[in-house]
RODO-2510 file (C-alpha; in nm, 4 decimals, decimal comma):
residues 490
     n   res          X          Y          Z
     1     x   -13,5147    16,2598     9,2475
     2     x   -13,1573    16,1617     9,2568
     3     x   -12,9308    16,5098     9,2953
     4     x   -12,8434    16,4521     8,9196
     5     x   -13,1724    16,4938     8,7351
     6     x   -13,3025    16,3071     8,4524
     7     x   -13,3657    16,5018     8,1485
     8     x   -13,6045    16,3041     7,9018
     9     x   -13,4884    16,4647     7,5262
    10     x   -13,7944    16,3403     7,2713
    11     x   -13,6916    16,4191     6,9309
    12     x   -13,8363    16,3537     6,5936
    13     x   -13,6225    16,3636     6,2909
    14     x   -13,3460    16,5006     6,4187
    15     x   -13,0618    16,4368     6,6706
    16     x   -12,8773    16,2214     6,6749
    17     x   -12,9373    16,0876     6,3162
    18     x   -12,9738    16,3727     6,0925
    19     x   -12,7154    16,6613     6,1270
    20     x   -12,8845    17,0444     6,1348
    21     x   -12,9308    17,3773     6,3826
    22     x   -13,1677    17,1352     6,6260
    23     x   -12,9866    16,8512     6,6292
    24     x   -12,6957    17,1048     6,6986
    25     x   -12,7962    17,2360     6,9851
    26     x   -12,9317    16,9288     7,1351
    27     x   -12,5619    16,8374     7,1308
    28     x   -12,4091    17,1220     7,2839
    29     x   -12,6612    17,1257     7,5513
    30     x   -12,5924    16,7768     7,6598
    31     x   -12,2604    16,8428     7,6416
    32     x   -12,2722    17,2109     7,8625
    33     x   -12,5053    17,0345     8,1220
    34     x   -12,2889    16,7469     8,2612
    35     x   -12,3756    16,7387     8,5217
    36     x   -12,7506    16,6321     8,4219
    37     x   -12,8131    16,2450     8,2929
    38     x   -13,0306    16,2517     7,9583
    39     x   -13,2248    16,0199     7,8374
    40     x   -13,2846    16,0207     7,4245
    41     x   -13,6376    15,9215     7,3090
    42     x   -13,6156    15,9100     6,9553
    43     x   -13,9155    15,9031     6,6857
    44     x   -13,7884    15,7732     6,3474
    45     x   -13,9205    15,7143     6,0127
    46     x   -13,6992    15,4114     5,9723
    47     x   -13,4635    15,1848     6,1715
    48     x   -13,1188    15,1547     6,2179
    49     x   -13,0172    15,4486     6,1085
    50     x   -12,6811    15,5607     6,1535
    51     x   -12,5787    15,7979     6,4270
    52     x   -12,4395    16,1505     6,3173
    53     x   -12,3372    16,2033     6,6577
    54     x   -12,0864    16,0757     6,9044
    55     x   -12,3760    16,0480     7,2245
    56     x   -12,1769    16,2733     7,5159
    57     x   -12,1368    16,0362     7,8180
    58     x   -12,4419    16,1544     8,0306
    59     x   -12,6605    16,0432     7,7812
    60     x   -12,7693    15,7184     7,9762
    61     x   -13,0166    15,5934     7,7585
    62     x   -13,1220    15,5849     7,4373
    63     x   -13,4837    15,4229     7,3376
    64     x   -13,5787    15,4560     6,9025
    65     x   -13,9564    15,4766     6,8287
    66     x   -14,0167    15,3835     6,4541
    67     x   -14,2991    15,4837     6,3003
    68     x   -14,3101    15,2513     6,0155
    69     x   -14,2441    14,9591     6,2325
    70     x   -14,5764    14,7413     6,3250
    71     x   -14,7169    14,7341     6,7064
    72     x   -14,6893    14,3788     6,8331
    73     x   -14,8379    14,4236     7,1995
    74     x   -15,1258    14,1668     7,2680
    75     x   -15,2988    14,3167     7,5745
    76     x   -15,6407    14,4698     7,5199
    77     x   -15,7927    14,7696     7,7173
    78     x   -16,0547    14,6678     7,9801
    79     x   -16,3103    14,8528     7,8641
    80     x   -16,2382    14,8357     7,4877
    81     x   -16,6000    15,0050     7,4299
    82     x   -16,5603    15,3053     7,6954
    83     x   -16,2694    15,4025     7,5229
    84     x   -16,3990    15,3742     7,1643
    85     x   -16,6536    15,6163     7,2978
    86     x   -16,3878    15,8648     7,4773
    87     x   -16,1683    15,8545     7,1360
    88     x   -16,5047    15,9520     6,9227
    89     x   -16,5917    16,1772     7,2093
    90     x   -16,2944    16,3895     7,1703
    91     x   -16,3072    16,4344     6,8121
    92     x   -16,6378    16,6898     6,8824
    93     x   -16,4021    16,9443     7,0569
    94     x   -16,0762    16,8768     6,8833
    95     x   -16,2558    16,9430     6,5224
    96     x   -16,4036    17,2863     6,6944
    97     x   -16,0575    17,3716     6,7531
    98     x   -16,0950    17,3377     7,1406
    99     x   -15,8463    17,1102     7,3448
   100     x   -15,9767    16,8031     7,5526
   101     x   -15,8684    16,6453     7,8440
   102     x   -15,6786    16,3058     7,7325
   103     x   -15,6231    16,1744     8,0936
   104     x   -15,8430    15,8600     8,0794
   105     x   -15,7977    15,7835     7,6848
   106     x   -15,4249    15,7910     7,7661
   107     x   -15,4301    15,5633     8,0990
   108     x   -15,6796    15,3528     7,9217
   109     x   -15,3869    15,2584     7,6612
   110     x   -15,2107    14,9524     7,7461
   111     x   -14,8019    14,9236     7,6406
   112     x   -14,8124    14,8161     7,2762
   113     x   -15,1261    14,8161     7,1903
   114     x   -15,2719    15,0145     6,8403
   115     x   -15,5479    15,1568     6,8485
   116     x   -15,6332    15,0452     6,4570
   117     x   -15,7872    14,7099     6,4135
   118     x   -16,0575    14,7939     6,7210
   119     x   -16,1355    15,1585     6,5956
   120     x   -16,1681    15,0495     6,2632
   121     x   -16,3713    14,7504     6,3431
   122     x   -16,6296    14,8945     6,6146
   123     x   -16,9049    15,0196     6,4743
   124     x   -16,8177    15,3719     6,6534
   125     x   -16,4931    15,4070     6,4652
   126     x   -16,6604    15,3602     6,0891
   127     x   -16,9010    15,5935     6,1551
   128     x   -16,6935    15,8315     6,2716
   129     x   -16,4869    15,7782     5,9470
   130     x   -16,7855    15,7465     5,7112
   131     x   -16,9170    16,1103     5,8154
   132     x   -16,6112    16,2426     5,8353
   133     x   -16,5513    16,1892     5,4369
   134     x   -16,8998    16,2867     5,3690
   135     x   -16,8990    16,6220     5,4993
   136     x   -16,5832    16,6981     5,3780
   137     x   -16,4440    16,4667     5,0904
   138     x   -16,7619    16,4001     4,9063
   139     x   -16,5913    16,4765     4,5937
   140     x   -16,2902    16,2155     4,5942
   141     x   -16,3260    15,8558     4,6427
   142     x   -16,3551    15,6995     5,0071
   143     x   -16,0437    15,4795     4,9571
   144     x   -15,8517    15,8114     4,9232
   145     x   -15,9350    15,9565     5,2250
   146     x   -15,9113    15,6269     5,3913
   147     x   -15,5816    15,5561     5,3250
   148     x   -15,4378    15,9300     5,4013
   149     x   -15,6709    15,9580     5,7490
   150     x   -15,4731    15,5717     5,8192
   151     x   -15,1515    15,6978     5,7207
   152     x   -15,1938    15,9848     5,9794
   153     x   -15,3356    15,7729     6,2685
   154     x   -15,1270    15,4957     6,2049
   155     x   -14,8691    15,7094     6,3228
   156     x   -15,0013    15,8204     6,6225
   157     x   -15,1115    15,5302     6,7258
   158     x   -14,7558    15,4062     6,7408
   159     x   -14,6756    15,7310     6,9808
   160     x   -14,9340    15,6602     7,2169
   161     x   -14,8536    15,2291     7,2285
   162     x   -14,5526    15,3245     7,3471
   163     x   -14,4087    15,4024     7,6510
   164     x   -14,1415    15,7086     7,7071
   165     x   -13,8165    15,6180     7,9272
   166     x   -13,8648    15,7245     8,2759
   167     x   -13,7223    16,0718     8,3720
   168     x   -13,7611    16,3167     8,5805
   169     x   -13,8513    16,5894     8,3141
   170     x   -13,9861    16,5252     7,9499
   171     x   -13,8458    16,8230     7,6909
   172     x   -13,9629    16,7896     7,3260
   173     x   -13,8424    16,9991     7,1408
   174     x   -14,0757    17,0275     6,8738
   175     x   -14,5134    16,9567     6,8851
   176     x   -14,6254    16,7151     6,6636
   177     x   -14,5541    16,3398     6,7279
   178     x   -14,2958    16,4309     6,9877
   179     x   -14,4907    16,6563     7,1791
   180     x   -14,7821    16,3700     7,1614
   181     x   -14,4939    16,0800     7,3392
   182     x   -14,4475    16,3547     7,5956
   183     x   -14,7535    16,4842     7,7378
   184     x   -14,8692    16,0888     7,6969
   185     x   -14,5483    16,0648     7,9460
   186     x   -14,6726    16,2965     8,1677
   187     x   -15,0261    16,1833     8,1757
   188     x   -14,8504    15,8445     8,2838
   189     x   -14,5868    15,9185     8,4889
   190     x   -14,6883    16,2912     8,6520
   191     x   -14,3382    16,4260     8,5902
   192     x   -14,3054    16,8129     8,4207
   193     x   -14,2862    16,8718     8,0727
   194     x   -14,0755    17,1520     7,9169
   195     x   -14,1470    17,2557     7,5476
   196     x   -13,9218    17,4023     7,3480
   197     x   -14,0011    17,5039     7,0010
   198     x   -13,7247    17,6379     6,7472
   199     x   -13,9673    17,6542     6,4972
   200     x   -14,3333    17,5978     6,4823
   201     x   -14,4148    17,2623     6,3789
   202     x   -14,7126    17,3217     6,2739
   203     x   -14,6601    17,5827     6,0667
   204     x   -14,3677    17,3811     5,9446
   205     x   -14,5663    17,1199     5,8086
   206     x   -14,8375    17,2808     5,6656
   207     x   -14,6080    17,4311     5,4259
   208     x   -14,5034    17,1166     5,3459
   209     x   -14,8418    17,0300     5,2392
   210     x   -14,9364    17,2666     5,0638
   211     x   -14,6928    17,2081     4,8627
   212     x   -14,6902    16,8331     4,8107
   213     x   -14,8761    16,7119     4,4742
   214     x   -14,9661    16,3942     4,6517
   215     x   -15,2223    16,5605     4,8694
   216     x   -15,5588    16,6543     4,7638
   217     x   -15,9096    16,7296     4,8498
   218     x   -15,9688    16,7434     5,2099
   219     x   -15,6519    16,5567     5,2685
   220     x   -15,4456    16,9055     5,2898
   221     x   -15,7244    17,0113     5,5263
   222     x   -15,7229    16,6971     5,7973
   223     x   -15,3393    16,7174     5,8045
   224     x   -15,3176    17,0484     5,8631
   225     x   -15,5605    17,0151     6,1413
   226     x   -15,3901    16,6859     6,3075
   227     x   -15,0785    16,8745     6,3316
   228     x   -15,2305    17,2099     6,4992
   229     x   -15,4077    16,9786     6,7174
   230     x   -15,0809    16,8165     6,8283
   231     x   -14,9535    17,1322     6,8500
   232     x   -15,2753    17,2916     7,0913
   233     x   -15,2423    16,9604     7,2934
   234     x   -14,9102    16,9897     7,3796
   235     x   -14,9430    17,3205     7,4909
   236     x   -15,2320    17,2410     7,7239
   237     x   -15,0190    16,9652     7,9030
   238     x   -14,6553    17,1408     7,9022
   239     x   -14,5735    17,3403     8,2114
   240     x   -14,3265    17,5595     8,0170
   241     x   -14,3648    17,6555     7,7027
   242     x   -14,0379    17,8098     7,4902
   243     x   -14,0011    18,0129     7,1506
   244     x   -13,7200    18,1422     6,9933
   245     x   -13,8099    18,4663     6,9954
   246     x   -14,0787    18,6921     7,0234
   247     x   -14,3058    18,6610     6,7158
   248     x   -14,3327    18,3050     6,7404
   249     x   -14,4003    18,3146     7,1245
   250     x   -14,7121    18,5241     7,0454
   251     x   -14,7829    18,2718     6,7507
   252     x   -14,8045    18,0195     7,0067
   253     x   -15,0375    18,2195     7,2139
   254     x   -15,2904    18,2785     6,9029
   255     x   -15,2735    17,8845     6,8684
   256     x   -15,3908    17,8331     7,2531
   257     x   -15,0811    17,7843     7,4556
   258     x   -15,1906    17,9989     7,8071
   259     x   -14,8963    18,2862     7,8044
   260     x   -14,8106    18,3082     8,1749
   261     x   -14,6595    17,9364     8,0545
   262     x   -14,4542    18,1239     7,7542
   263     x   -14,1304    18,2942     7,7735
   264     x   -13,9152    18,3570     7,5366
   265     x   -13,5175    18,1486     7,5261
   266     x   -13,3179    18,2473     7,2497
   267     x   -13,0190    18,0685     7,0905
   268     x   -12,7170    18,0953     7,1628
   269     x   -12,3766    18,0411     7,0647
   270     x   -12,0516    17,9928     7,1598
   271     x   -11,9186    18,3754     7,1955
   272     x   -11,5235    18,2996     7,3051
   273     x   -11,5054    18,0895     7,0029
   274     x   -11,5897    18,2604     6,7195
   275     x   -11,5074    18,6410     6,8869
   276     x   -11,1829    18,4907     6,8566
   277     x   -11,1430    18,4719     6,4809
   278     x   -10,9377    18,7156     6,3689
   279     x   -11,0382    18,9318     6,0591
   280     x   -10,7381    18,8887     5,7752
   281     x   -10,8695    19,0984     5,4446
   282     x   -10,8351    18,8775     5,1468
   283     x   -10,7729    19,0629     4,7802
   284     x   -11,0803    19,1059     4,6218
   285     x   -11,4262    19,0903     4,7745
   286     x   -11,5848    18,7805     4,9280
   287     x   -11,9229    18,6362     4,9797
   288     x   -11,9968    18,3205     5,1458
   289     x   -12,2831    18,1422     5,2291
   290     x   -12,2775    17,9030     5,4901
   291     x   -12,5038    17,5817     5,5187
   292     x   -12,6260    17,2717     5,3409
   293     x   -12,6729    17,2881     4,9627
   294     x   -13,0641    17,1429     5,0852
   295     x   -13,3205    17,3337     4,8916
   296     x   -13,4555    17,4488     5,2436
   297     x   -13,1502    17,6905     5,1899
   298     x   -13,2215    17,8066     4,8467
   299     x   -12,8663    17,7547     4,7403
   300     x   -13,0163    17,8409     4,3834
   301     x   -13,1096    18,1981     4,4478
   302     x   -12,7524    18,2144     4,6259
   303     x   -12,5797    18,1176     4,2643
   304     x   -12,8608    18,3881     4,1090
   305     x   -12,7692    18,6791     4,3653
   306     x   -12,3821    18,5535     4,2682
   307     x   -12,3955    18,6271     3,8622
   308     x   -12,5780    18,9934     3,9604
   309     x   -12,3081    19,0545     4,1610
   310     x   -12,0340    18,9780     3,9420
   311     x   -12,1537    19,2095     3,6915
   312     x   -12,1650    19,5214     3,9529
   313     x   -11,7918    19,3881     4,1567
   314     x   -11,6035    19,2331     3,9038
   315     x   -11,3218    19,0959     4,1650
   316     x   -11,6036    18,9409     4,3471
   317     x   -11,5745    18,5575     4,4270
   318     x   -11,8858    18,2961     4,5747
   319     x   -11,8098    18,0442     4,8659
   320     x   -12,0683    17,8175     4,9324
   321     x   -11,9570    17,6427     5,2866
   322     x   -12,1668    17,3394     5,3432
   323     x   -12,2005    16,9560     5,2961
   324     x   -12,2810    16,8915     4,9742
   325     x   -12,4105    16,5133     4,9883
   326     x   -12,7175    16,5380     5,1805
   327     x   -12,9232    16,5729     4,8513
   328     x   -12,7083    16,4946     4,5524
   329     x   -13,0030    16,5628     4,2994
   330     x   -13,0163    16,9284     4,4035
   331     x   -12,6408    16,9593     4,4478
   332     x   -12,5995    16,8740     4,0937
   333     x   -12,8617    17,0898     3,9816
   334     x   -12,6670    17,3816     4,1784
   335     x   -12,3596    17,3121     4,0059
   336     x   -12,5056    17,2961     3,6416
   337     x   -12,6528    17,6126     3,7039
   338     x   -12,3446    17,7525     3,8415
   339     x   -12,1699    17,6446     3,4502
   340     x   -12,4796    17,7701     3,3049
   341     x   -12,4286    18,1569     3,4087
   342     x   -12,0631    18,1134     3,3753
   343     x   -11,9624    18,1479     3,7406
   344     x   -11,7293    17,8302     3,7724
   345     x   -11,4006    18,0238     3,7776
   346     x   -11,5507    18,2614     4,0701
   347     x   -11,8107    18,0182     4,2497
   348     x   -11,6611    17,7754     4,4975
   349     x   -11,8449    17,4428     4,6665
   350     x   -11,5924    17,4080     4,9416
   351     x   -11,7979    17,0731     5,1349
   352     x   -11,7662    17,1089     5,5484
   353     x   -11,5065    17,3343     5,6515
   354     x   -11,4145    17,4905     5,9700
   355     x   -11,6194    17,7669     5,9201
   356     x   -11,4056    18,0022     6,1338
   357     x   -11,1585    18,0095     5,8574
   358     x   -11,4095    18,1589     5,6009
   359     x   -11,5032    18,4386     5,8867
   360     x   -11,1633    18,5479     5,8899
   361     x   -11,2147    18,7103     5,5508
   362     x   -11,5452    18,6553     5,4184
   363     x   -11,6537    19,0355     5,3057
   364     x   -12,0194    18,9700     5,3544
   365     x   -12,2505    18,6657     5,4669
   366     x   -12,5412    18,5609     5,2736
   367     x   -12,8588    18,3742     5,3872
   368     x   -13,0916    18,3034     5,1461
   369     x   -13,2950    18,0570     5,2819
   370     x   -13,7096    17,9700     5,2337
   371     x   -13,7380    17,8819     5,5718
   372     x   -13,5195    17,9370     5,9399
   373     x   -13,6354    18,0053     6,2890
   374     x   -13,3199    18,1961     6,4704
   375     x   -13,0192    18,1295     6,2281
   376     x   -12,6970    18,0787     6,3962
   377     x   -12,5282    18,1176     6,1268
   378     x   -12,5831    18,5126     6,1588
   379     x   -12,5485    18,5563     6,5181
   380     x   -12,1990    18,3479     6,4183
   381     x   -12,0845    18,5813     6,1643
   382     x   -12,1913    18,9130     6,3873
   383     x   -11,9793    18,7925     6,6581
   384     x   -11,6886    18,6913     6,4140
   385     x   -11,7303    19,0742     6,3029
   386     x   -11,8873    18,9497     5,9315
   387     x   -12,1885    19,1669     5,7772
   388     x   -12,4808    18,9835     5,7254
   389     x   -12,7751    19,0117     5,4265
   390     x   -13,0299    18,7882     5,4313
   391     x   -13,3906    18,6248     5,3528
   392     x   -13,7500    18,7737     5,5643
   393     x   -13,7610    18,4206     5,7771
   394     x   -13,7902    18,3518     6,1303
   395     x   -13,6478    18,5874     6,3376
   396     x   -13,3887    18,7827     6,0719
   397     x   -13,5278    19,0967     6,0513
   398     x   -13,4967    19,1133     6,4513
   399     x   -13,1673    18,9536     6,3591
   400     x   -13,0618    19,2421     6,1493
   401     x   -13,2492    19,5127     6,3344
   402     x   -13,4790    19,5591     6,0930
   403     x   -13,2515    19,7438     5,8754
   404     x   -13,4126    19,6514     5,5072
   405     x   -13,1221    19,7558     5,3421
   406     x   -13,0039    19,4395     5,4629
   407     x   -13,3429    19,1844     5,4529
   408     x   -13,5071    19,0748     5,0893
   409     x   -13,8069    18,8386     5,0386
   410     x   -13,7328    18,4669     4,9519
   411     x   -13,6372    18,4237     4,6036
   412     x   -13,5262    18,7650     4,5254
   413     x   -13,1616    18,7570     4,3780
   414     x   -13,1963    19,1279     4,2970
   415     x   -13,2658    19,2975     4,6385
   416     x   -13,0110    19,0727     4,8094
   417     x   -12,7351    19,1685     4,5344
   418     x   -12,8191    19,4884     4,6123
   419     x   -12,7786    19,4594     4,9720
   420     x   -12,4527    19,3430     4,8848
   421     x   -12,3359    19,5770     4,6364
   422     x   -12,4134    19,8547     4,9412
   423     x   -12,1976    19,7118     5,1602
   424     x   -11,9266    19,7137     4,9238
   425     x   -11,9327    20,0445     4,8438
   426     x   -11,9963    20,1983     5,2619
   427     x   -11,7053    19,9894     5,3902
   428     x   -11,6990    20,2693     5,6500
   429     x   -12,0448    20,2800     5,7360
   430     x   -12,0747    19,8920     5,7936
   431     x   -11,7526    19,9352     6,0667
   432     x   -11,9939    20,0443     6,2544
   433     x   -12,2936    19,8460     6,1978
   434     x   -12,0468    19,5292     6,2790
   435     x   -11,9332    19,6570     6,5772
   436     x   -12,2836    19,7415     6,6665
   437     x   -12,4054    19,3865     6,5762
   438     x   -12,0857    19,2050     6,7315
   439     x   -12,1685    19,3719     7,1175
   440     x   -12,5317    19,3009     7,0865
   441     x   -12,4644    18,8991     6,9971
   442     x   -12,1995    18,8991     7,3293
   443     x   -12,4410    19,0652     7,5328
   444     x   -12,7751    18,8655     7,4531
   445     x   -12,6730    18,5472     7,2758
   446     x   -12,3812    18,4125     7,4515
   447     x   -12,5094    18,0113     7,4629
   448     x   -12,3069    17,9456     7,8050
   449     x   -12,5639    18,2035     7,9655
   450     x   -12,8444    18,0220     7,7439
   451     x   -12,7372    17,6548     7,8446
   452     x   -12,7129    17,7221     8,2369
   453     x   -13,0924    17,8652     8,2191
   454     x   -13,2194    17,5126     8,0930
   455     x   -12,9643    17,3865     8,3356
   456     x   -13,1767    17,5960     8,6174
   457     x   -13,5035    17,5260     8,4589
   458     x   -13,4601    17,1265     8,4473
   459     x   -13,3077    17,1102     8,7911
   460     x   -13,6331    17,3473     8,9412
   461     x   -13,8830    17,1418     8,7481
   462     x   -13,7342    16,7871     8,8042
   463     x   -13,7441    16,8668     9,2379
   464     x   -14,0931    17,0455     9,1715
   465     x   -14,2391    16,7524     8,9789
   466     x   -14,5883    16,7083     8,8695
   467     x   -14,7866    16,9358     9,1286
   468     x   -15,0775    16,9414     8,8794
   469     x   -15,0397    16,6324     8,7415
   470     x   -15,2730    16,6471     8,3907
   471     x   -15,3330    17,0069     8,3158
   472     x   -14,9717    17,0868     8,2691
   473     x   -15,0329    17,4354     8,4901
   474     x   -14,7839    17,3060     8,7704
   475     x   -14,5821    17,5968     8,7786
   476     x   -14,5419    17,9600     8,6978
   477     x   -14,2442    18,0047     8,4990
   478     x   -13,9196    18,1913     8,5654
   479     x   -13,8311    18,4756     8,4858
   480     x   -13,6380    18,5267     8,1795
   481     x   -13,2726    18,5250     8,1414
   482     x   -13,1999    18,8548     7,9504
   483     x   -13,3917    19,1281     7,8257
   484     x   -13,2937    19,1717     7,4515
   485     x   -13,3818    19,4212     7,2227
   486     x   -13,7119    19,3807     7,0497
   487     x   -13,8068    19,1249     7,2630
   488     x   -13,5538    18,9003     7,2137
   489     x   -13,5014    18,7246     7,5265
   490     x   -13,7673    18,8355     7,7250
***
């Protein structure tokens, strides 16, 4: 290893083509740890997409895996039989929930090479299929389940055809296809592999399909299991595994990562920068909410929580901060229903903005989103010395110190308008609670301090490299950065 180490970054539909919280921090990461090369290994639905991103000028390399895009290698494995019977040999455990060993399926692979038209040909590979659907899609026609079991393998047989860039360390940070390229990079290469997980993939897709119309029968069912799998496997193979916080770190024990390879690394953000904003109170009272207008962010029950409001504060006004073009369909369907309850002359869609500005005299913050895992947005606002009320997701009710004055379900515009309507009328009170809030978020979640432990991490990994090359249990961890209050940090 060269003395500047070689970070491997796998990401999957994110950085540095679709703008968001991940694809955020990515950025500032690369750009804190310059003196570290990075490598990007992207996985992409599509290609040539366009970057989002300026790439920092460590980034030294940048390799794009589509997904949709066909395998062309030509070279066949050696023993094409042996490892027909490994991949059907692995199903047994993985569909018990138990975690194999993929070290000779994965060094079997040749570079480009799908796994498809053998699997599906041999007569090990039908069968496997064929009892598959009759134990649990008898109901629904074969061609169904066909084509949604190909749709999902088709995919990771592009992952494991393909080669990662060569590094020193591999970091995903997610599970799921990503996590799959990297512990096939380890398998191959014997270098360390650092997780990090702002959400929980897994759990992040399976919402998804529940929800989709599209998917039916067992279908719901052997998605949902692919992606926990991908999930358990990367966890066997990663030396260090990161949450967010607390909660989700014990989620990921339930799910079989081994928890003396856990710790918890919160986000961070940049403390000098927004402690600097200086508070400027506006006539009337102001609440902002500040993201994308992205049903993920349920702008809608924002706009619902707004009309309640301006009912109880009449000299209330709305600021919704955000790009507005990433879905057009729902951003129009925000803005009707702003005209609809009769909000236009109060509600504001203000596109990207330096966000600072709005701190200076925003009276209250709102977060009303469906889904999150550590919103920055509220650690942002704390430190800016902004109250906060917000949605039950992720890590906000640590967040807000479990105060449920402050913390509503999803989808209810009535508790969070009256979260708001409290803070209006204990100005006094919430001096304090802001103050409170504001030391806590300089103490525990200053992202220079959170940066220089991955810095630590990837340097004592990198000159450590693989000791145990295919179990992933190279390595006790560190110890954590920061001990924050209810477990934050730990």
């Amino acid at each position: 290893m060269s003395e500047r180490p070689t970070v491997c970054l796998i990401l999957e539909g994110s950085y540095p083509y679709i703008t968001g919280g991940v694809s955020s921090w990515v950025h500032q990461l690369i750009l804190y740890l310059e003196q570290i090369d990075f490598v990007l290994y992207t996985i992409s639905p599509a290609a040539d997409q366009e970057l989002r991103y300026e790439l920092p000028a460590n980034v030294v390399g940048h390799k794009d895996l589509v997904l949709s895009a066909p395998v062309r290698g030509r070279r066949r494995p050696k023993d094409l039989r042996g490892l027909l019977r490994q991949i059907t040999a692995i199903h047994k455990p993985l569909l018990q929930g138990n975690v194999p060993d993929l070290q000779q399926l994965i060094t079997q692979i040749p570079r480009g090479y799908s796994l498809y038209a053998d699997g599906i040909k041999s007569h090990e590979g039908w069968a496997l299929l064929s009892s598959q659907n009759q134990k649990k899609n008898p109901i629904y026609a074969f061609a169904d389940y066909f084509w949604a079991w190909k749709s999902a393998h088709d995919m990771m047989f592009a992952v494991l055809a393909d080669h990662a860039p060569q590094a020193d360390l591999y970091h995903p940070v997610s599970t799921g296809y990503a996590g799959l390229a990297a512990l096939s990079a380890k398998i191959r290469t014997g270098r360390p592999l650092i997780l990090t997980e702002h959400g929980l993939y897994h759990k992040e897709r399976e919402m998804e399909i529940r929800k989709a119309q599209f998917i039916r029968g067992y279908q719901r069912d052997m998605w949902t299991g692919i992606f926990n799998n991908l999930s358990r496997l990367c966890y066997r193979y990663a030396d260090l595994i990161v949450a967010l916080f607390e909660h989700n770190r014990r989620l990921q024990i339930e799910l079989g990562a081994p928890g003396d390879r856990t710790r918890v690394i919160p986000n961070g953000i940049d403390v000098p920068f927004y402690s600097a904003v200086v508070r400027r109170k506006r006539k009337g009272f102001h609440v902002g909410l500040i993201g994308r207008v992205v049903p993920i962010k349920d702008v809608k029950t924002f706009i619902s929580m707004s009309k309640i409001v301006s009912e109880a504060i009449p000299e209330a006004t709305f600021h919704c901060i955000g790009p507005t073009d990433e879905d057009p369909g729902y951003f129009e369907d925000c803005q009707i229903l702003v005209e609809s309850l009769r909000l236009a002359d109060r509600f504001h869609f203000t596109g990207r903005q330096d966000v600072r500005s709005y701190y200076a005299f925003l009276d209250v913050l709102l977060l009303t989103s469906v889904r999150e895992a550590q919103p920055l947005v509220i650690l942002e606002a704390y430190c800016a010395g902004v109250p906060v009320v917000a949605t039950r997701v992720g890590n906000v009710a640590e967040l807000l110190d479990y105060d449920e004055r402050f913390i509503a379900s999803s989808k209810d515009p009535v508790k969070l308008a009256a979260a708001v309507k409290h803070i209006y009328d204990h100005p006094d009170e919430m001096k304090a609670i802001v103050e409170r809030n504001r030391d806590r978020v300089i103490r525990f979640y200053d992202r220079d301090k959170v940066f220089q432990t991955y810095g630590d991490l990837y340097r004592r990994y990198s000159a450590a490299g693989g000791q145990n090359r295919h179990s992933g249990a190279s390595l006790k961890p560190a110890e954590p950065c920061g001990q924050a209050p209810t477990g934050e940090g730990r």
